[in-house]
DRENVOVO-269566 format. One record per residue: residue in three letters; x negated, z, y of N, C-alpha, C in turn. Coordinates in steps of 0.2 Angstrom, whole numbers, padded with zeros to 4 digits, always signed. Atoms other than C-alpha are relative to their C-alpha. Last residue first. Example, Ala and Ser with C-alpha at 12.3 -4.5 7.8 and 13.67 -1.06 7.14 Angstrom:
# residues 2
SER+0004-0001-0006-0068+0036-0005+0004+0003+0005;ALA-0004+0000-0006-0062+0039-0022-0004+0000+0006;
# end
This chain:
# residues 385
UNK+0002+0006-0003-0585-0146+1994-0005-0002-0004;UNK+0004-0001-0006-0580-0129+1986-0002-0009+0002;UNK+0003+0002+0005-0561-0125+1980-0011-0003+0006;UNK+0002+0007-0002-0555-0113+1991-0005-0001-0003;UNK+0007+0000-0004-0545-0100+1980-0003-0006+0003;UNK+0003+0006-0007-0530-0098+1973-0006+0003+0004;UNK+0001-0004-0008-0534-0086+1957+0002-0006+0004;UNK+0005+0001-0002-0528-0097+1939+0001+0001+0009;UNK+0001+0001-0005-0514-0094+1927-0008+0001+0003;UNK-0001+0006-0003-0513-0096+1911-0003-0003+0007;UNK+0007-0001+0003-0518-0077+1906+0000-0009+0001;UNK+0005-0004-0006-0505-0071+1919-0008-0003-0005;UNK-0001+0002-0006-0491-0082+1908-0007+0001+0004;UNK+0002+0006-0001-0499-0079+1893+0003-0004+0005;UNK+0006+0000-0001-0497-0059+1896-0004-0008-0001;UNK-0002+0007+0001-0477-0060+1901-0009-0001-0002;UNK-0002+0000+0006-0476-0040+1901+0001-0008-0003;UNK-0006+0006+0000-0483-0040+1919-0001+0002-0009;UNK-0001+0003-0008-0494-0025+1929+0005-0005-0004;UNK+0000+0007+0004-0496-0013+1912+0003-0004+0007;UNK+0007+0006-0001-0503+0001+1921+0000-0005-0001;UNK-0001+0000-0009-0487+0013+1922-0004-0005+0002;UNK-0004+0003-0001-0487+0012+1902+0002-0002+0007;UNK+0001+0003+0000-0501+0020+1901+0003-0007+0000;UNK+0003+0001-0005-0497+0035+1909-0001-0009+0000;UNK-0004+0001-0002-0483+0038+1895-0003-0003+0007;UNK-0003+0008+0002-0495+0034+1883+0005-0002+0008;UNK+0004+0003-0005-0505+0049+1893+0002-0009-0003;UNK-0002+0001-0006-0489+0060+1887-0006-0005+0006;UNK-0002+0000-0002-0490+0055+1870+0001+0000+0008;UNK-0001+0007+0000-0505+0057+1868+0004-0003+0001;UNK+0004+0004-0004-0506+0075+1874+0000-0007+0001;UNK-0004+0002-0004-0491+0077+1862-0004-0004+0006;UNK-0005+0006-0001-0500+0072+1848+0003-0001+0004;UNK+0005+0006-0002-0515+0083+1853+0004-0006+0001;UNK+0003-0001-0007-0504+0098+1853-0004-0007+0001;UNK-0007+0003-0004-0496+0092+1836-0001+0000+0008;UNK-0007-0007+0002-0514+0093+1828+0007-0002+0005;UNK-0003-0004-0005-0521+0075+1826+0002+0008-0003;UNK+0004-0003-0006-0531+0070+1810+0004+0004+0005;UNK+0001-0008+0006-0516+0066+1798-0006+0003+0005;UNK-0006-0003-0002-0507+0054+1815-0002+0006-0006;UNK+0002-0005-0007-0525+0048+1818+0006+0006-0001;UNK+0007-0005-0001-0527+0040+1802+0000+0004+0004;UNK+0000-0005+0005-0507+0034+1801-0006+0004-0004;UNK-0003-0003-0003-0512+0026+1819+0004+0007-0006;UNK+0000-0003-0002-0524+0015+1812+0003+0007+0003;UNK+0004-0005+0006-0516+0009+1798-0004+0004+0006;UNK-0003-0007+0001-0502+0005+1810-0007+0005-0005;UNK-0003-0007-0006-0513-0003+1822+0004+0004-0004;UNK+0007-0004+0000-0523-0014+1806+0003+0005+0004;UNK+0001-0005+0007-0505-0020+1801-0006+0004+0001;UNK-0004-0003+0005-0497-0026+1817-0001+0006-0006;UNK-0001-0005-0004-0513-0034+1821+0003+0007-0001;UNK+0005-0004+0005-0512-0043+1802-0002+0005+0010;UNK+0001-0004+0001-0495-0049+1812-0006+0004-0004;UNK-0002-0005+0000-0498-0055+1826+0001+0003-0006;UNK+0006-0003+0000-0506-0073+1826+0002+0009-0001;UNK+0002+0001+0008-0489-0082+1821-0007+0003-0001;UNK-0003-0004+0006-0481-0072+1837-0003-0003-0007;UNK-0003+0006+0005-0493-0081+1850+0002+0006-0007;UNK+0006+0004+0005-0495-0066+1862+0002-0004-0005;UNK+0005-0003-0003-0483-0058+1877-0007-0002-0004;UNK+0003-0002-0007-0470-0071+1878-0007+0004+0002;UNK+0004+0005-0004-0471-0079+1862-0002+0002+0006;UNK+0007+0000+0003-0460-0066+1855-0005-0004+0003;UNK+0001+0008+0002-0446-0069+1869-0006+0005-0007;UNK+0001+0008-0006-0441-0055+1882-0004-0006-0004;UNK-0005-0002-0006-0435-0040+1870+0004-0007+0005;UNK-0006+0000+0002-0444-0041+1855+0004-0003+0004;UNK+0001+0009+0005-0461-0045+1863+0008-0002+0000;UNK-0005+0006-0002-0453-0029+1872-0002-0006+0000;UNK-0005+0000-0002-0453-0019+1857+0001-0006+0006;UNK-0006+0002+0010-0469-0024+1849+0006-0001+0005;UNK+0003+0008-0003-0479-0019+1869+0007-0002-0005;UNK-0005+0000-0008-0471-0001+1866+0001-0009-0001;UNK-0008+0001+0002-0478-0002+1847+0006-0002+0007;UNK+0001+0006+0002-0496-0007+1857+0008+0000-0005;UNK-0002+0005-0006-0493+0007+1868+0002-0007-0003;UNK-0007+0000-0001-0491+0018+1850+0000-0005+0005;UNK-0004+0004+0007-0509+0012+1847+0006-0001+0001;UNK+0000+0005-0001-0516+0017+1864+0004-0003-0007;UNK-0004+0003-0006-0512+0034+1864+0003-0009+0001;UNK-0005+0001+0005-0519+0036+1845+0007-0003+0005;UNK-0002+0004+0004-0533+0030+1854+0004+0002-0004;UNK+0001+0008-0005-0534+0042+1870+0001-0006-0006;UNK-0008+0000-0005-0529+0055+1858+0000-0005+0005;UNK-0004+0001+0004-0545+0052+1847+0008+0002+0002;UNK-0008-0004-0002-0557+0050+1860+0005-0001-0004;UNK-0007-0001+0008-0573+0043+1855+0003+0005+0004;UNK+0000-0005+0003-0582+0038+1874+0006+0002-0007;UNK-0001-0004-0006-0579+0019+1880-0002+0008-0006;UNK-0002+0001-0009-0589+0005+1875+0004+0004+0003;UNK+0004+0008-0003-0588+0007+1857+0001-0003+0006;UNK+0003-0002-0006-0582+0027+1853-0006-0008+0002;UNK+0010+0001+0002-0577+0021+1836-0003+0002+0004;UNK-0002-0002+0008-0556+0026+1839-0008+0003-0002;UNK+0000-0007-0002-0559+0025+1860+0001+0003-0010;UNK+0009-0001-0002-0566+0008+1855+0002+0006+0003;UNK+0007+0000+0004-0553+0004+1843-0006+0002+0004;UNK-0003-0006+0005-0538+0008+1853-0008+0001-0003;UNK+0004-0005-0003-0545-0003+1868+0003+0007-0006;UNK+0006-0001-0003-0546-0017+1858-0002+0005+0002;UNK+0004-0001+0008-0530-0017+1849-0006+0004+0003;UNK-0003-0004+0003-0523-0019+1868-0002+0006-0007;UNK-0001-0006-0004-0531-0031+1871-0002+0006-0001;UNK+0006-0002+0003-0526-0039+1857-0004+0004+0004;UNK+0002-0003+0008-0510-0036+1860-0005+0001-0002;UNK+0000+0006+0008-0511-0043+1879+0000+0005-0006;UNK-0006+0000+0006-0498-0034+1890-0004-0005-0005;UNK-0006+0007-0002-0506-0038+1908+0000+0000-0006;UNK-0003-0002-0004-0515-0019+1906+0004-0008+0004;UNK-0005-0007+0004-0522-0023+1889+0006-0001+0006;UNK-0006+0002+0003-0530-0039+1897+0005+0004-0001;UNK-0001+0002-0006-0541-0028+1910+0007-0006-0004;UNK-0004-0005-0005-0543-0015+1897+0005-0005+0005;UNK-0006+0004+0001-0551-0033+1888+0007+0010+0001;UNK-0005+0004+0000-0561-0034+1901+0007+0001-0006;UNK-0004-0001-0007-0568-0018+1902+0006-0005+0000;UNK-0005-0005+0000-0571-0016+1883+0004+0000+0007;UNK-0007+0005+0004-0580-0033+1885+0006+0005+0001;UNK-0003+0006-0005-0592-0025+1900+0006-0004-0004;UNK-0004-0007-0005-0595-0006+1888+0004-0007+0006;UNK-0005-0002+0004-0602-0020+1874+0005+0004+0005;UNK-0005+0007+0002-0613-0031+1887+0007+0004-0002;UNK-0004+0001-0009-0618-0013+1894+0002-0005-0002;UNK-0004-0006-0001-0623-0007+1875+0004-0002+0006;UNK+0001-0004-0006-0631-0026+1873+0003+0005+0001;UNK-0003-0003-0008-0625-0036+1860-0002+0006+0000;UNK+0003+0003-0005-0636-0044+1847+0002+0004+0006;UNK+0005-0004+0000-0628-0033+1833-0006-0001+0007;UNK+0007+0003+0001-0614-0045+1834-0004+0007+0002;UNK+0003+0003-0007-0598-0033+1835-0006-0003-0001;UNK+0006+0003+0001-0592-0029+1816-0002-0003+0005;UNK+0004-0004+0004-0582-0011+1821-0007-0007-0003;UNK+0007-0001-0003-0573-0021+1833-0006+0005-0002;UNK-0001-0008+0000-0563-0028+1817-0006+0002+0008;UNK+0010-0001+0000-0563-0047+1817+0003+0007+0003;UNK+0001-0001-0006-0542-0051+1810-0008+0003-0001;UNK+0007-0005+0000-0541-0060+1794-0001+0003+0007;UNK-0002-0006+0005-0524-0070+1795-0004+0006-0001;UNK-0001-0006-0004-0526-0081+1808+0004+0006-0004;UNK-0006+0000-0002-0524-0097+1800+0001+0006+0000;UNK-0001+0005+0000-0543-0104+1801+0010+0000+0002;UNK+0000+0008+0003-0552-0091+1798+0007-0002+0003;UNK+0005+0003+0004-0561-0076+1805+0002-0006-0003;UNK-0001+0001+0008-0551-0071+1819-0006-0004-0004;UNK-0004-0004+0004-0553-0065+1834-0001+0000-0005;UNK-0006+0003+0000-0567-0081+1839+0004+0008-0004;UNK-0002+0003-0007-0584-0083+1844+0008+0000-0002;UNK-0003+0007+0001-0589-0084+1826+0002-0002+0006;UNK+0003+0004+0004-0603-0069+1827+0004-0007+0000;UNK-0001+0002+0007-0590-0058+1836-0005-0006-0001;UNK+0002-0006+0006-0593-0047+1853+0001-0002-0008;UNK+0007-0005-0002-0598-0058+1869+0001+0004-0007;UNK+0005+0000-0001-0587-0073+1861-0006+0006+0000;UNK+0002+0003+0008-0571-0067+1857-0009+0000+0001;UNK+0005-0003+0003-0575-0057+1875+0001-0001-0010;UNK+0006-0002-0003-0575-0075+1884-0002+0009-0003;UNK+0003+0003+0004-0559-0081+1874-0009+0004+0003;UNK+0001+0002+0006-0549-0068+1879-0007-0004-0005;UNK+0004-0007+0002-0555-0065+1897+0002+0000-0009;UNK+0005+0003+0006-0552-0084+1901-0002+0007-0004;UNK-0002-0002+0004-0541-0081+1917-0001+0002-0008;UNK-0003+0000+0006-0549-0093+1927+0001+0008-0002;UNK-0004-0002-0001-0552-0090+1947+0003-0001-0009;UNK-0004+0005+0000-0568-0098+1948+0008+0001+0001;UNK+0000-0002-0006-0576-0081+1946+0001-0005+0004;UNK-0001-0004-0002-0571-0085+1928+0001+0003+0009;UNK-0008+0001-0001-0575-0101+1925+0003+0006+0003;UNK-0001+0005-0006-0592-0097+1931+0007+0000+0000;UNK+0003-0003-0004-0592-0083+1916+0002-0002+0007;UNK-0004-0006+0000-0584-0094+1904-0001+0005+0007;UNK-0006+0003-0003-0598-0104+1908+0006+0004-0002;UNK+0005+0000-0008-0613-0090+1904+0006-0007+0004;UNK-0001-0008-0007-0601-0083+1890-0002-0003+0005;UNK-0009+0002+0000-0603-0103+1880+0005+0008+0004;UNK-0001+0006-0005-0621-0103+1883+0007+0000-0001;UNK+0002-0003-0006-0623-0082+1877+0003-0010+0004;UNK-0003-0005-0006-0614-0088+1862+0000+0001+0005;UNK-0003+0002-0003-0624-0102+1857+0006+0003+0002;UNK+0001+0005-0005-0639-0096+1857+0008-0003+0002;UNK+0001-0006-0010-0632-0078+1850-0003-0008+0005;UNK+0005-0006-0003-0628-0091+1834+0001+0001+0008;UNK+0005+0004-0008-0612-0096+1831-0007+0001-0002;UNK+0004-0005-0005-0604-0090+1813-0003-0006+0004;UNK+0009-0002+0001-0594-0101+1800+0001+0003+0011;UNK+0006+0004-0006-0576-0099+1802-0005+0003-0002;UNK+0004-0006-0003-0567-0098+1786-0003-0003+0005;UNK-0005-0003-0007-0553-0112+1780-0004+0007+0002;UNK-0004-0007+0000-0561-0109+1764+0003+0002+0003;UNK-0006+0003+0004-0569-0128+1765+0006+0004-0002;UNK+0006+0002+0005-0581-0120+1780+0007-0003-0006;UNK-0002-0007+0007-0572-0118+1796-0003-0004-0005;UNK+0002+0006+0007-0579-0126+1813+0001+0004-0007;UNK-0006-0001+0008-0571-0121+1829-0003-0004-0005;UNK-0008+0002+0000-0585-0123+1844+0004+0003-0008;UNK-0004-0003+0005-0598-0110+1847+0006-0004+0002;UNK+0002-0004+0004-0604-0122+1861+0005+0007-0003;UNK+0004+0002+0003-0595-0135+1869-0006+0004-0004;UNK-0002+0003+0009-0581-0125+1871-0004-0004-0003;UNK+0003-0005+0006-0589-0118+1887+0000-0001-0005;UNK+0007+0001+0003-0590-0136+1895-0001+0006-0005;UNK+0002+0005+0005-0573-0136+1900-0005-0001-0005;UNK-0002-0004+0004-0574-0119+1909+0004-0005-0007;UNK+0003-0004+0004-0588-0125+1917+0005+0004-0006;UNK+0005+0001+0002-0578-0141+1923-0004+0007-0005;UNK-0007+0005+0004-0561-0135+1930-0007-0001-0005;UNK-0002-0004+0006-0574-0119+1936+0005-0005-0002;UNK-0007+0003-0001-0585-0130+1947+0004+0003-0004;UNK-0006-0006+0001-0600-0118+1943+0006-0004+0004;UNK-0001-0002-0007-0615-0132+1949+0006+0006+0000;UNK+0005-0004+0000-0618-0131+1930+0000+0000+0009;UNK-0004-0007+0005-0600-0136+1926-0007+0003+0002;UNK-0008-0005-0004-0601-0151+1940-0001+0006-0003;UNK+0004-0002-0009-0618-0157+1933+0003+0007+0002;UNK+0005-0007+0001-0612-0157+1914-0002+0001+0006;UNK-0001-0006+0003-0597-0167+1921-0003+0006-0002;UNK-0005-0002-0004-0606-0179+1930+0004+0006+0000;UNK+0004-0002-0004-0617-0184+1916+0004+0005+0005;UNK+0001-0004+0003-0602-0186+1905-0007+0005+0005;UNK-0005-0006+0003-0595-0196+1916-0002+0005-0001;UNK+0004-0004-0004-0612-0208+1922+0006+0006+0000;UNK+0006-0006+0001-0611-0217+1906+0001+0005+0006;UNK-0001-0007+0003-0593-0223+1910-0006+0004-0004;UNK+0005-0002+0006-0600-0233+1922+0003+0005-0003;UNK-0002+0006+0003-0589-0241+1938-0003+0003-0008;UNK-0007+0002+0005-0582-0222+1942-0001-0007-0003;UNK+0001-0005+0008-0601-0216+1947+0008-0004-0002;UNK+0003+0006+0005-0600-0231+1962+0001+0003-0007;UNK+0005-0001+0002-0587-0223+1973-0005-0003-0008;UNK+0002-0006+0008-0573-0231+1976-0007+0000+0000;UNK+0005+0005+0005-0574-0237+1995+0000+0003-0005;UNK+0005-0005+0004-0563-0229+2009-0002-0005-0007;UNK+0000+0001+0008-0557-0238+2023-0003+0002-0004;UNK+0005+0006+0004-0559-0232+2040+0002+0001-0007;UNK-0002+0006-0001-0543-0222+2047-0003-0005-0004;UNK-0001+0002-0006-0548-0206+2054+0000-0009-0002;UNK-0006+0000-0002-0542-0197+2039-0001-0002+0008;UNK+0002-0007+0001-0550-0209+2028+0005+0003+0006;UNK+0006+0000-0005-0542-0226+2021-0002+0009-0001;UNK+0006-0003+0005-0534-0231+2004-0003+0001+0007;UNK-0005-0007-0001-0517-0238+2013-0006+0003-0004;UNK+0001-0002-0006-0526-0255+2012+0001+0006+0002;UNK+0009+0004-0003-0527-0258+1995-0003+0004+0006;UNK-0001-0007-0004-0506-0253+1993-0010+0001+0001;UNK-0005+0000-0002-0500-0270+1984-0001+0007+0008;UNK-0001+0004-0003-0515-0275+1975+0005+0001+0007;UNK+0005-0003-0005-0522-0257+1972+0001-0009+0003;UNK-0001-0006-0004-0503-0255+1964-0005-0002+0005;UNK-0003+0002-0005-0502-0272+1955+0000+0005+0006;UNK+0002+0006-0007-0519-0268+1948+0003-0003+0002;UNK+0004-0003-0005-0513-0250+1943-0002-0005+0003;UNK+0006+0002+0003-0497-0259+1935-0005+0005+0004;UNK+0004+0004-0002-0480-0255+1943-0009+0002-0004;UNK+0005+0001+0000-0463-0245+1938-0006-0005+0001;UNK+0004-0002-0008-0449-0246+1948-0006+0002-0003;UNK-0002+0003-0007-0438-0245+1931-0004+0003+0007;UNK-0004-0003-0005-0451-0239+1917+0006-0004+0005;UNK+0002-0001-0006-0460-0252+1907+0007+0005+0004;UNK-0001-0008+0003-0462-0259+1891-0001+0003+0007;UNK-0006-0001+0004-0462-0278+1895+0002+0004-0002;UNK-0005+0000-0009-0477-0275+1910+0009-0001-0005;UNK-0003+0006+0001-0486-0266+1897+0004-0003+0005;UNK-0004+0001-0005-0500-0254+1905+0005-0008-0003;UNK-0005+0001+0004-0514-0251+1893+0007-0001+0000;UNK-0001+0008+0004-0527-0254+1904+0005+0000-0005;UNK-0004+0003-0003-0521-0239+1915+0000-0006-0004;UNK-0007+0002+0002-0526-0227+1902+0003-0006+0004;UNK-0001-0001+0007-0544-0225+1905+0005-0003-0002;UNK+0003+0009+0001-0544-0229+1923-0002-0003-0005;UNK-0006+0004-0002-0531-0216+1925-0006-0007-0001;UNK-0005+0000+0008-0541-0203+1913+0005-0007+0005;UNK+0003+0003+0007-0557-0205+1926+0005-0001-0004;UNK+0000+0007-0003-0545-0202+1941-0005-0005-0007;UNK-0006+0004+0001-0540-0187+1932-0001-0005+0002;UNK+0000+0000+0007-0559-0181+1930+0007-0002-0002;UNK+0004+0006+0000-0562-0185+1951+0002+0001-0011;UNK-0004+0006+0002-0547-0175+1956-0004-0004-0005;UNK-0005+0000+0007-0554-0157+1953+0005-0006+0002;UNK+0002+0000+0008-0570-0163+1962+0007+0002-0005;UNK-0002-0005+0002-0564-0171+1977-0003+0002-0005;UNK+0005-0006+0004-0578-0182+1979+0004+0006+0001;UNK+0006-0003-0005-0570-0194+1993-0002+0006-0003;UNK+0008+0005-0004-0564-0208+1982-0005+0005+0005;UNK+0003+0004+0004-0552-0194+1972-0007-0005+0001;UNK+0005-0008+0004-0546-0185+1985-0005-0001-0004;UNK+0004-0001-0006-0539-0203+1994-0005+0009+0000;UNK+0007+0006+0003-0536-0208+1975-0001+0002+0007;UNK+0004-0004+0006-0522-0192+1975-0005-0004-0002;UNK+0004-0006-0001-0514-0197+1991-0006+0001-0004;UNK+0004+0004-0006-0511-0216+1987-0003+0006+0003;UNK+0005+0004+0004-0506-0211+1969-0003-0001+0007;UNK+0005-0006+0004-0493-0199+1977-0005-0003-0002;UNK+0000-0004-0006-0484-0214+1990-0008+0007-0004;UNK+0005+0003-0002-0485-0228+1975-0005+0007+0005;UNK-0001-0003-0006-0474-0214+1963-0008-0003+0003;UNK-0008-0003-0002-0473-0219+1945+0002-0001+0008;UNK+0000-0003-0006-0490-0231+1942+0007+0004+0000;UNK+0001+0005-0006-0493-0237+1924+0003+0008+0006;UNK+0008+0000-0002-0498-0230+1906-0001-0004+0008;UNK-0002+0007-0002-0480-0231+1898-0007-0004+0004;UNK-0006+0005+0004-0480-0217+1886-0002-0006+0002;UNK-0003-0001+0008-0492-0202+1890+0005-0006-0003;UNK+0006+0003+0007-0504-0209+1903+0001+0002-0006;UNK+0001+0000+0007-0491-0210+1918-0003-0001-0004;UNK-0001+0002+0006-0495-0207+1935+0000+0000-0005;UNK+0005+0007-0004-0494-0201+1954+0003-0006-0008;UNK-0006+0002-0003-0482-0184+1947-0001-0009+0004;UNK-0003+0000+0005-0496-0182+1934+0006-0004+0003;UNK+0003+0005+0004-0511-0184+1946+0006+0001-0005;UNK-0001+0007-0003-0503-0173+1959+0001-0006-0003;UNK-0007+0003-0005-0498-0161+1947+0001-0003+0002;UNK-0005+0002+0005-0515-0161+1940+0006-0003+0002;UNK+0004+0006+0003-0525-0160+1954+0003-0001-0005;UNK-0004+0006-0003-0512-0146+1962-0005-0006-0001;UNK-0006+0002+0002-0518-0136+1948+0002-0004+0002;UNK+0000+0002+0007-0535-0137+1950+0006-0001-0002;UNK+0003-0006+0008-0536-0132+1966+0002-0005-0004;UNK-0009-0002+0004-0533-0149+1979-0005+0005-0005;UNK+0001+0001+0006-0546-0149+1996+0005+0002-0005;UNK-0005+0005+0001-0537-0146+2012-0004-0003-0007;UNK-0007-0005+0000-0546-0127+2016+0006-0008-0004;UNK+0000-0004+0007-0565-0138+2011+0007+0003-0001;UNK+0002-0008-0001-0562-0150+2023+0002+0004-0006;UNK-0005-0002-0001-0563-0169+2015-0001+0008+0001;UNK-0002+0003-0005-0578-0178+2014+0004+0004+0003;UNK-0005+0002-0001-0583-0170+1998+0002+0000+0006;UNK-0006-0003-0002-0601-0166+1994+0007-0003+0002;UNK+0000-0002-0007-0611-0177+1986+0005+0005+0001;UNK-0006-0002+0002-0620-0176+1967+0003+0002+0008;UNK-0001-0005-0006-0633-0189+1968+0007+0004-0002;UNK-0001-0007+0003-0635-0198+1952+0000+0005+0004;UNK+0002-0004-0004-0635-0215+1960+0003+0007-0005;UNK-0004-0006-0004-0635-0228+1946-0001+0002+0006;UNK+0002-0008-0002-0645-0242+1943+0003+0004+0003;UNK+0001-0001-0010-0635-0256+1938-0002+0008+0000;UNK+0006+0000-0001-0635-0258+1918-0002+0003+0007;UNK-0001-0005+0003-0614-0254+1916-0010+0003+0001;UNK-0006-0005-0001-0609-0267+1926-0006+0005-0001;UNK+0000-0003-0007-0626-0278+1924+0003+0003+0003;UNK+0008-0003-0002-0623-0277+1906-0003+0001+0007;UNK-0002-0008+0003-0605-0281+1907-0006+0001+0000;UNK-0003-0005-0003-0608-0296+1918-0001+0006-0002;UNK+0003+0000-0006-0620-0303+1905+0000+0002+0006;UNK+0005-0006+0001-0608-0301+1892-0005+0005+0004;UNK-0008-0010+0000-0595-0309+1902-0006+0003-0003;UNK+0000-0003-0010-0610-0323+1906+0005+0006-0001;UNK+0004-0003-0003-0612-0324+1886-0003+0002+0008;UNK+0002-0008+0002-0599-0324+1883-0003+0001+0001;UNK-0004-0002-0003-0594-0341+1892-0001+0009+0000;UNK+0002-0001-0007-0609-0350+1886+0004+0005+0004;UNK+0007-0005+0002-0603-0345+1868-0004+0001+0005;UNK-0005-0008-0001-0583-0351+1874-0008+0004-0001;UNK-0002-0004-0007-0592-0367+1880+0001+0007-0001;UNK+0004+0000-0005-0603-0371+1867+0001+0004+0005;UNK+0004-0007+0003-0590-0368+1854-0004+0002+0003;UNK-0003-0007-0003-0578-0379+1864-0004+0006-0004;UNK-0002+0000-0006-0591-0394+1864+0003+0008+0003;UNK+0010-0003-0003-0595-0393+1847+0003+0002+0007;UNK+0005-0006+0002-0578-0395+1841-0004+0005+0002;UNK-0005-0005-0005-0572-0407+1853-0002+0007-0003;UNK+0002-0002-0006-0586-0418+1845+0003+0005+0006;UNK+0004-0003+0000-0580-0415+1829-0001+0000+0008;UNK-0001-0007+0000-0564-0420+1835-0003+0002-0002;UNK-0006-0004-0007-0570-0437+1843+0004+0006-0003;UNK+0009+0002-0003-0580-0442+1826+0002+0005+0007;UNK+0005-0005+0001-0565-0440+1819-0003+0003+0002;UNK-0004-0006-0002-0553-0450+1829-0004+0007-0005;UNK+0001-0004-0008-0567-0461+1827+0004+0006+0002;UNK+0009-0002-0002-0568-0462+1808+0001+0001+0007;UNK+0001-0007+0003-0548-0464+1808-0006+0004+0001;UNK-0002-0004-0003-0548-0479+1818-0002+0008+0000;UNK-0008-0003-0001-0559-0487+1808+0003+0005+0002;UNK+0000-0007+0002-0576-0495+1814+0007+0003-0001;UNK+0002+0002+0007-0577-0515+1817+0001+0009-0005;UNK-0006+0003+0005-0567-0514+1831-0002+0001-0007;UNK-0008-0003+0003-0579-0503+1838+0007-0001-0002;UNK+0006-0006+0005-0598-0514+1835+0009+0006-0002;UNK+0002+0003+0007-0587-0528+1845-0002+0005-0006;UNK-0006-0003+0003-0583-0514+1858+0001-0007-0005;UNK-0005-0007+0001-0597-0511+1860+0003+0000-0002;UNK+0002-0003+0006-0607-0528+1861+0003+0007-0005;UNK-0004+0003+0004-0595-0533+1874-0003+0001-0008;UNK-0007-0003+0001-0601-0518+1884+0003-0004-0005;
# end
């Protein structure tokens, strides 16, 4: 020892206190690289852990499962993921994870968006009587049970956001219609070429983008729009480009379709006509015009033309917006009148008044004049376990 500190008198200060923060150097670069590599470590084993890919039913009785809307709502009214990213209401969040942990299905895709968003949660930027989600599962833990009491456990699928995506293709192909009718838009999605045009689907991925649509459908969606864009246009979509200017004539219907496919579009979109949709509406002119899906009838389509002036007025009337997006309306507008001054030199007066008087018919059949309200909404129905 006396040899030591013989040997570091002799050495200048300075040189040691260097020596001594290199050595602090090493030291903390070891540590934080030991350090990472255990968190990385952990995350690997997070996200490595062998799943279960089981798809279970839901705990909870079928009659007291949440639709689709009251999953929203719930999860909107529980909390925030547009501004502040934390808890609103303890009492709502404590409902809507007890849906959520026991394989509700229209909760479990918002419970994904809350474990997404919560990390973002400032506590400096913050509501009054707002709280973090790891103050909240600190705070309220125990209030997580079932409804005889035992404690409920987050299911394993939410620690992995691999097993999401899976999850939700299952759901959509089990016909979950929140799911299938999310999943339609992965085929024939919107994609316009530099002319603001939409390029064409093919029939493959039409028929997979009808065949949910479909599910959604008997799910209680309202979807008949986009579902017969699809069955009768090459783009899957009204319009050909991009600012809804080019309207798709049902004169260029995919060739691929089926007589009975084509006479089943027609139905549907009778079934919009009659909730006041314009295209609709269009729709059913043109196929009593062409004789495409229903019998050529040239009084029944000058019939329907006029309806669609009817419809015009109470756009007018109760909102434009109310019964179809007004910046898509007018090249409709324009194709119905040119139809309707073909029929108006065709007709005899006797034919015109015929038409007239089954317009008068067909105005008895329109159920609501608010047609994006009816085309919003979705059937209550019991969701399935």
């Amino acid at each position: 020892m006396n040899d030591l500190n013989r040997i570091t008198k002799l050495i200048p200060k300075n040189v040691i206190a260097f020596v001594i923060g290199i050595c602090f150097v090493i030291g903390s670069i070891c540590f934080y690289k030991n350090n990472m590599q255990n968190l990385n470590s952990e995350h690997n084993q997070r996200e490595n852990v062998p799943m279960d890919f089981t798809i279970y039913s839901s705990t909870i009785p079928e009659n007291q499962l949440l639709r689709i809307h009251e999953a929203k709502k719930l999860y909107e009214s529980a909390f925030d993921d547009g501004v502040f990213y934390g808890v609103v209401n303890p009492d709502q969040l404590i409902k809507f994870l007890k849906h959520a942990w026991q394989w509700d299905k229209n909760a479990m895709p918002y419970y994904y968006s809350l474990l997404t968003w919560q990390k973002h949660f400032d506590e400096d930027n913050k509501e009054e009587g707002m709280i973090s989600f790891t103050e909240f599962m600190r705070k309220y833990r125990d209030k997580l049970v079932d409804s005889a009491g035992n404690p409920l456990v987050e299911p394993e699928v939410f620690k992995s956001s691999k097993i999401q995506w899976y999850l939700w293709d299952k759901f959509a192909d089990l016909k979950y219609p929140y799911f299938a009718y999310n999943k339609s838009f992965n085929y024939a999605p919107r994609w316009f070429d530099e002319q603001g045009m939409m390029r064409p689907s093919t029939d493959e991925q039409l028929e997979k983008s009808i065949e949910y649509l479909n599910y959604a459908i008997e799910g209680g969606y309202h979807c008949y729009e986009n579902l017969i864009a699809r069955m009768l246009f090459q783009q899957g979509e009204h319009y050909k480009d991009q600012k809804y200017k080019q309207l798709n004539k049902l004169t260029e219907y995919r060739r691929a379709l089926k007589s009975d496919d084509l006479k089943q579009a027609i139905d549907y979109a009778q079934l919009m006509a009659e909730h006041s949709s314009i295209i609709g509406i269009l729709r059913m002119t043109e196929a009593y015009l062409y004789g495409l899906g229903r019998e050529q009838d040239p009084v029944k389509a000058y019939a329907w033309s006029r309806l669609s002036d009817y419809a015009k007025q109470k756009i007018i009337e109760i909102g434009k917006n109310s019964a179809w997006h007004a910046y898509q309306l007018p090249p409709v507008w324009e194709y119905n009148k040119e139809i309707q001054n073909r029929l108006e030199q065709q007709l005899t007066p006797a034919e015109k008044q015929a038409a007239l008087d089954y317009l008068e018919t067909l105005k008895t059949k329109v159920v609501t004049w608010n047609y994006n309200k009816w085309r919003d909404q979705i059937d209550d129905f019991h969701p399935k376990p």
